[in-house]
C-alpha positions as CSV (number, residue, x, y, z in Angstrom):
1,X,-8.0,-21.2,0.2
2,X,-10.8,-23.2,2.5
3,X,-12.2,-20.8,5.6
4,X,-11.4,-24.2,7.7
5,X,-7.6,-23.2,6.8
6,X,-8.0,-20.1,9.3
7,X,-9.4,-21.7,11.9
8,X,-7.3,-22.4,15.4
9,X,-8.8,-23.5,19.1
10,X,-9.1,-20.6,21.1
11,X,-10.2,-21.4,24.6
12,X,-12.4,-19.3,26.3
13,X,-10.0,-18.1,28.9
14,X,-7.7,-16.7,26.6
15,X,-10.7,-13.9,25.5
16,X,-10.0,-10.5,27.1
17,X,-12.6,-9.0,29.4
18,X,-10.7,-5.6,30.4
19,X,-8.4,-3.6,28.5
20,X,-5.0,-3.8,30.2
21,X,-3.9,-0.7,32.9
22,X,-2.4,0.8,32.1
23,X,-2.8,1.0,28.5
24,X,0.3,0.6,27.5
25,X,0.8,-2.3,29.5
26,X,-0.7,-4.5,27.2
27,X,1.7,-7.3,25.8
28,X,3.5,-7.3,22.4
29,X,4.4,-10.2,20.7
30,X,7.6,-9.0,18.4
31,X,7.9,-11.2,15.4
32,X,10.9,-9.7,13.1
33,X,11.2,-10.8,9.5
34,X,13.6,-13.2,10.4
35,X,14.4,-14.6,14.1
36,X,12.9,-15.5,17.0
37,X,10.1,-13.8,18.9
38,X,10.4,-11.2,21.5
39,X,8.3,-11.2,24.4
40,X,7.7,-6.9,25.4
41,X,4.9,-4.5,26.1
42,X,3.8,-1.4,24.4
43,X,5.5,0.3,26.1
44,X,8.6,-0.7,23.9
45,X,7.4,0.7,20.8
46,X,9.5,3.0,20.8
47,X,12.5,1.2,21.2
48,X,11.0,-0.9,18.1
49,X,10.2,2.2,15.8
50,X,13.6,3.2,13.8
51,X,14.8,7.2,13.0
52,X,13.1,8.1,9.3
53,X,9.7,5.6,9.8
54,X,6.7,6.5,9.6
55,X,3.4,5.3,12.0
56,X,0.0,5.4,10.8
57,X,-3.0,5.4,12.9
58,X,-6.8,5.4,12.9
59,X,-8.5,8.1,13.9
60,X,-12.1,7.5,13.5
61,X,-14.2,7.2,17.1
62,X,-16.7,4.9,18.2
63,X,-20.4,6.0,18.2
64,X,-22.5,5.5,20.7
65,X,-24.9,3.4,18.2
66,X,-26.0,0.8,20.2
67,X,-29.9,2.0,20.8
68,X,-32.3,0.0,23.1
69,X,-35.8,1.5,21.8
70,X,-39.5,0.9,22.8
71,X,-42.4,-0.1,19.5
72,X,-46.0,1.7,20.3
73,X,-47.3,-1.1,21.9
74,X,-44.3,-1.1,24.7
75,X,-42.0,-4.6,22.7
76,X,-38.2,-3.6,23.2
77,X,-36.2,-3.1,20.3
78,X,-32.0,-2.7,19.5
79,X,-31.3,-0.8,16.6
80,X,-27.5,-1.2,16.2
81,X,-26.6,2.1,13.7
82,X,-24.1,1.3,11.0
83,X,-23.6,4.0,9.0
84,X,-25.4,7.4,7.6
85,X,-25.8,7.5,4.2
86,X,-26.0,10.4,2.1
87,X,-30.1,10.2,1.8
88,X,-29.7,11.0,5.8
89,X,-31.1,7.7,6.6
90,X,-28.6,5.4,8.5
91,X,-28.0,1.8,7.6
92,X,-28.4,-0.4,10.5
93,X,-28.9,-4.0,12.1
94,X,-32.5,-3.8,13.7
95,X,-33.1,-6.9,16.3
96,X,-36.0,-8.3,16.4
97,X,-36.1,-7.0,12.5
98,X,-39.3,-9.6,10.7
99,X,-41.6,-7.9,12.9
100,X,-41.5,-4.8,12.5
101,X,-42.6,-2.9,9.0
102,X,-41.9,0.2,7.2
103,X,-42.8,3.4,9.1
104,X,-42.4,1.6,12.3
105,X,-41.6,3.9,15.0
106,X,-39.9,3.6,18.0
107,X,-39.0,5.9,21.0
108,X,-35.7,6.2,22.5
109,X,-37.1,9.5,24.8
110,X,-38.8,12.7,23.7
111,X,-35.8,14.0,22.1
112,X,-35.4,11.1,20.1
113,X,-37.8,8.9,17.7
114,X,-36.4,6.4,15.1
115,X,-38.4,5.7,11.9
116,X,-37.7,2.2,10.7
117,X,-37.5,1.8,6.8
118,X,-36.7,-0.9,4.0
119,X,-33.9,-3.2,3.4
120,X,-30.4,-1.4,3.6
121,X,-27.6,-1.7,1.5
122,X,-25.8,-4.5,3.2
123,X,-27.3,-8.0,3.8
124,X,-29.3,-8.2,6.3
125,X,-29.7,-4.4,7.4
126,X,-32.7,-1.7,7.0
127,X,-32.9,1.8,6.3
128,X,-33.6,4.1,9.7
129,X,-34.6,7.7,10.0
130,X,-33.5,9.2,13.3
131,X,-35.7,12.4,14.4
132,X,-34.7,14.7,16.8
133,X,-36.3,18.4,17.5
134,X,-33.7,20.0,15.2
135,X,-33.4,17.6,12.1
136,X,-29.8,18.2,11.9
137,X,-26.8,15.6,11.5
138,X,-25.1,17.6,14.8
139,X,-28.3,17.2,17.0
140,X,-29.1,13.3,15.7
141,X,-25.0,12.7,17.1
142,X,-26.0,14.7,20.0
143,X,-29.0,12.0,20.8
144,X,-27.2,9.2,20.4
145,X,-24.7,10.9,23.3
146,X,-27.4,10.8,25.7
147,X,-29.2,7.8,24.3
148,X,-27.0,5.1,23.3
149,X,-24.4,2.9,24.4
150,X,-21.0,2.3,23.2
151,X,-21.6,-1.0,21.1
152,X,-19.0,-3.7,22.4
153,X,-18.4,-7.0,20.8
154,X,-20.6,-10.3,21.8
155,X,-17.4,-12.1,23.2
156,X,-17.2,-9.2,25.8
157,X,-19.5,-10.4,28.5
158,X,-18.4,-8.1,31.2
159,X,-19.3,-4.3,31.4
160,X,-17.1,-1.4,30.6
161,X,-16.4,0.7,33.8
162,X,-15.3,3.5,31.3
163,X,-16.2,3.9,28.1
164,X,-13.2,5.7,26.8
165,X,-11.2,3.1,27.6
166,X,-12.8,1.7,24.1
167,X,-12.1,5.3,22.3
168,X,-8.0,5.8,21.4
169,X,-6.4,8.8,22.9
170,X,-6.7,10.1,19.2
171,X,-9.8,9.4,18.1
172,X,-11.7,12.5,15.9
173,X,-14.7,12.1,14.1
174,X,-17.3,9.8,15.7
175,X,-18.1,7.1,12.8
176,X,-17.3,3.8,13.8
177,X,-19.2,1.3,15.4
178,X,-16.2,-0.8,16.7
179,X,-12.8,0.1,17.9
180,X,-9.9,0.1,15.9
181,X,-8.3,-1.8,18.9
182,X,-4.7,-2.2,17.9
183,X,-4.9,1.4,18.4
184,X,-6.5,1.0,22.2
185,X,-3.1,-0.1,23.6
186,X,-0.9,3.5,22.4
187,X,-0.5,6.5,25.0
188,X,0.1,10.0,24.1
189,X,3.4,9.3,26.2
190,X,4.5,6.7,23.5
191,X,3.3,8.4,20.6
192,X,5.8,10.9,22.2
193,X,8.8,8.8,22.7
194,X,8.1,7.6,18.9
195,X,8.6,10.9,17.7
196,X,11.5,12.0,19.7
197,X,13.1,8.3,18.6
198,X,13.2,10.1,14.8
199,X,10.0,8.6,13.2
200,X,6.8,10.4,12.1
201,X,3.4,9.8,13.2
202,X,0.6,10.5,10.9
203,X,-3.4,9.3,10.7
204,X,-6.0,7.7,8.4
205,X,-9.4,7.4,9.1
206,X,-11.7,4.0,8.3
207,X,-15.0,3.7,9.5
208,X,-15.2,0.6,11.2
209,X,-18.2,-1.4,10.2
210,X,-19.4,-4.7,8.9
211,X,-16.5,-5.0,6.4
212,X,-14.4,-5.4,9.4
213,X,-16.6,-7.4,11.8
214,X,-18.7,-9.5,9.6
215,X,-18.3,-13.0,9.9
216,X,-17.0,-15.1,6.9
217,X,-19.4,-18.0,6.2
218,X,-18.3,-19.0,2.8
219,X,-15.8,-22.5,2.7
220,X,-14.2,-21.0,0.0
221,X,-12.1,-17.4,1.5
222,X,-12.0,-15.9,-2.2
223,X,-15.8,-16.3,-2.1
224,X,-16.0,-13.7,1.0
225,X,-17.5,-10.5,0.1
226,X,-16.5,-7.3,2.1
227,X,-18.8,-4.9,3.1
228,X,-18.0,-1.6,2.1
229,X,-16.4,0.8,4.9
230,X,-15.7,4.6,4.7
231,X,-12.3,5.9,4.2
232,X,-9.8,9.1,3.8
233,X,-6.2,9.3,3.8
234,X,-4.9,12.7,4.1
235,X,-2.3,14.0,1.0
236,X,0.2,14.4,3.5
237,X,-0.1,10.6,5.1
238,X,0.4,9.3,2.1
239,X,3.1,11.5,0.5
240,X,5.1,10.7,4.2
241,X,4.5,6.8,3.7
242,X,5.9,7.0,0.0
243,X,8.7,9.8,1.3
244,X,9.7,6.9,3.9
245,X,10.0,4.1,2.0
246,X,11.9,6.0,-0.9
247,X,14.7,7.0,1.7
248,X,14.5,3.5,3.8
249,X,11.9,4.1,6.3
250,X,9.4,1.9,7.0
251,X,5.7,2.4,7.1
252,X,4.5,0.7,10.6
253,X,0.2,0.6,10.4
254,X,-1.3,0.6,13.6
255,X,-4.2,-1.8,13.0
256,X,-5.8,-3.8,10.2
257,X,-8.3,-0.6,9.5
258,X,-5.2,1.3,8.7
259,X,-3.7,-1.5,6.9
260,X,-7.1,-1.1,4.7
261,X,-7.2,2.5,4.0
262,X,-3.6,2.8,2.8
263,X,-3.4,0.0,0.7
264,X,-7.1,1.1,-0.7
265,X,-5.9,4.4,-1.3
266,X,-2.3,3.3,-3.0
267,X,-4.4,0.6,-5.2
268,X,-7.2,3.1,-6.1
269,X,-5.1,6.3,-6.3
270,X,-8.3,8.0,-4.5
271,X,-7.8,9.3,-1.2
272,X,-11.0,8.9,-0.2
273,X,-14.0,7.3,-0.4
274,X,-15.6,3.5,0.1
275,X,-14.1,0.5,0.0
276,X,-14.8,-2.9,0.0
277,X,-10.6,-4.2,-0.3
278,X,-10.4,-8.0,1.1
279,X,-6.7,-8.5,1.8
280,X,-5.8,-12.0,1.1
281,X,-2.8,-14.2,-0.6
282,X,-1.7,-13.4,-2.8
283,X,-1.2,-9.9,-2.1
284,X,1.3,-7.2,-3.6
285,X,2.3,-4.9,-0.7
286,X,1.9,-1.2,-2.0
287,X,2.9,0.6,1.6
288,X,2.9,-1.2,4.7
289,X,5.9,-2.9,5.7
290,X,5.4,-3.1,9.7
291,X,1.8,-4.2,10.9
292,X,0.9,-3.5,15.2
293,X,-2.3,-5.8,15.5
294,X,-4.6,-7.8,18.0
295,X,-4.8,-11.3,18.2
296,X,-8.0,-12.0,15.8
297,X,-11.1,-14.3,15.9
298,X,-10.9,-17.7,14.1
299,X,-11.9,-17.7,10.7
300,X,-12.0,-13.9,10.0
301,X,-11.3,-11.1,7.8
302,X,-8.5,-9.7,10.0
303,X,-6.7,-13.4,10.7
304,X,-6.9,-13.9,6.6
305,X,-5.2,-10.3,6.4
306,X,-2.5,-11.7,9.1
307,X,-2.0,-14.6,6.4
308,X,-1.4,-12.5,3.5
309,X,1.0,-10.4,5.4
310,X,3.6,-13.1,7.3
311,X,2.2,-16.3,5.5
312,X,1.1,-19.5,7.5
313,X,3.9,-18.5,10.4
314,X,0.7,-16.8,12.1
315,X,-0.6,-19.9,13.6
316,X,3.2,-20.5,15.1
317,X,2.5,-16.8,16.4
318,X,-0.7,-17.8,18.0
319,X,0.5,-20.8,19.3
320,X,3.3,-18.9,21.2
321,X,0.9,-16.7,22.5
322,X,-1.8,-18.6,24.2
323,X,0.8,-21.0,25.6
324,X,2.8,-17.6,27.2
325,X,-0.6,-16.6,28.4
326,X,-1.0,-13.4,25.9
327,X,-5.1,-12.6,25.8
328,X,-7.1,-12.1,22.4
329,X,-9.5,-10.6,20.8
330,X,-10.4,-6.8,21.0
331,X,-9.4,-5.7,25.0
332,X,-5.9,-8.4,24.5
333,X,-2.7,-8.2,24.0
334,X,-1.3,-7.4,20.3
335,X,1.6,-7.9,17.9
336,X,4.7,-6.3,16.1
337,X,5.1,-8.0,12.6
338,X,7.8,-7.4,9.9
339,X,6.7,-8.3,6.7
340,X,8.7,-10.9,5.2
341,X,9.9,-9.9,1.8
342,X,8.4,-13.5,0.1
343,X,5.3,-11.1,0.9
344,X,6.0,-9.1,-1.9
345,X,4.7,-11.1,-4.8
346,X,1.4,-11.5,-5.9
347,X,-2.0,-9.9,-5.7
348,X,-5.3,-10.8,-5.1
349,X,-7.7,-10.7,-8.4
């Protein structure tokens, strides 16, 4: 497959600025497996979830990684933090990055001084030491709190009034540096009604990093490299996806994050750990059968994941949707897709 295949025109009006209020108000484009399209909200969920499925969700919480720091001689410097790695060090994206050599220090405040290392593991990142008072993993979290900023994505130009409002009501463990923003639109009032309309509701957790947000550059898609992203599915998710779909439930992933862990852990048989899975046609299904997602960027990751799951239909999808007026990207509307069986054949090498 060519990266030119995934691209489509997406006009720059169509790019959400604001999540929608209230959250649940957001649009949802219903595609069933076979049929026409349904224009609802979220809202509706419920009335789209069926007695004996089961809905997966990500947990994981954004950190407040975005740092704007000062060098010795007073140059600012943004030190976007990835991940931390089990040395203690965090991988991160340091901008500007050729300037700056090992043991580099910069200031965020007295509390908090960042120690700039060598190359990371990912291209294009270096190692960072963060140093507080206490040296601990708790009190570096507790820094970033009070000195950085919730990292939002280049295409949103406009400030966020709340930051929560980029945090799911049931985010845990802070480890992400983006959303998982399928997940932005669900209220613990619908998570409610989901439960009370007979189907389960359980939770992964994927670190969302550069595997999710890097940008493909290579013309051939097979050629894209994933960046590896954190990831645990509890026993009991996974035993209630497998349960489900042995009595003729359906498994309904909340995101393309969630998408990721479960068919990582159902390829790997290990619950947790890293991976670097690149969901593309073809693809043999393992788990999910029902996919909730946002509208994507051109020429991504998430848009070649779409492909895999309801084939070339997805531009039709998007088509619908910017002439209806739905909005994109990571504060837009989303969409319920049933997996067509023709899905079911084939895998990836």
């Amino acid at each position: 497959m060519q990266l030119s295949d995934f691209d489509y025109d997406l006009p720059e009006a169509a790019i959400a600025q604001h999540p929608a209020e209230p959250r649940d108000a957001a649009r949802l484009l219903v595609a069933p497996a076979a049929g026409p399209v349904a224009h609802r909200t979220v809202a509706d969920v419920p009335s789209l979830v069926r007695p004996g499925d089961v809905v997966v969700v990500n947990s994981s919480r954004v950190l407040p990684a975005r740092l704007h720091l000062r060098k010795p001689t007073g140059g600012r410097v943004e030190v976007l933090l990835l991940e931390r790695l089990p040395s203690g060090a965090w991988e991160a994206l340091v901008r500007p990055s050729r300037r700056l050599r090992p043991g580099t220090e910069l200031a965020a405040g007295p509390d908090l001084r960042v120690e700039v290392g060598g190359p990371g593991p990912g291209e294009g990142t270096r190692l960072v030491v963060l140093h507080t008072d206490e040296g601990t993993e708790a009190a570096e979290l507790a820094a970033l709190e009070r000195h950085g900023t919730v990292p939002l994505p280049p295409y949103v130009t406009e400030p966020l009034a709340d930051p929560e409002r980029y945090q799911t009501v049931f985010s845990r463990e802070p480890g992400s540096v983006a959303a998982p923003t399928a997940g932005l639109h669900l209220t613990t009032a619908v998570l409610d009604r989901v439960r009370a309309a007979g189907a389960e509701v359980h939770e992964v957790e994927l670190a969302v990093g550069m595997g999710t947000f890097r940008p493909m550059t290579a013309p051939k898609v097979e050629d894209h490299h994933m960046h590896a992203e954190r990831y645990r599915v509890p026993p009991a998710t996974l035993a209630a996806c497998t349960d489900a779909r042995v009595r003729g439930g359906r498994v309904v992933a909340v995101g393309t994050t969630t998408v990721r862990a479960l068919e990582s852990a159902a390829l790997s048989g290990e619950l947790e750990g890293r991976t670097e899975l690149f969901i593309r046609r073809p693809w043999r299904w393992r788990v999910v059968d029902v996919l909730m997602t946002n509208f994507h960027l051109p020429r991504s990751s998430l848009l070649v994941l779409v492909d895999a799951f309801v084939g070339d239909r997805w531009r039709e999808l998007y088509a619908t949707a910017l002439e209806a007026g739905y909005r994109f990207l990571s504060f837009g509307d989303a969409m319920w897709l049933e997996r067509p069986p023709a899905t079911e054949e084939g895998e990836a090498p």
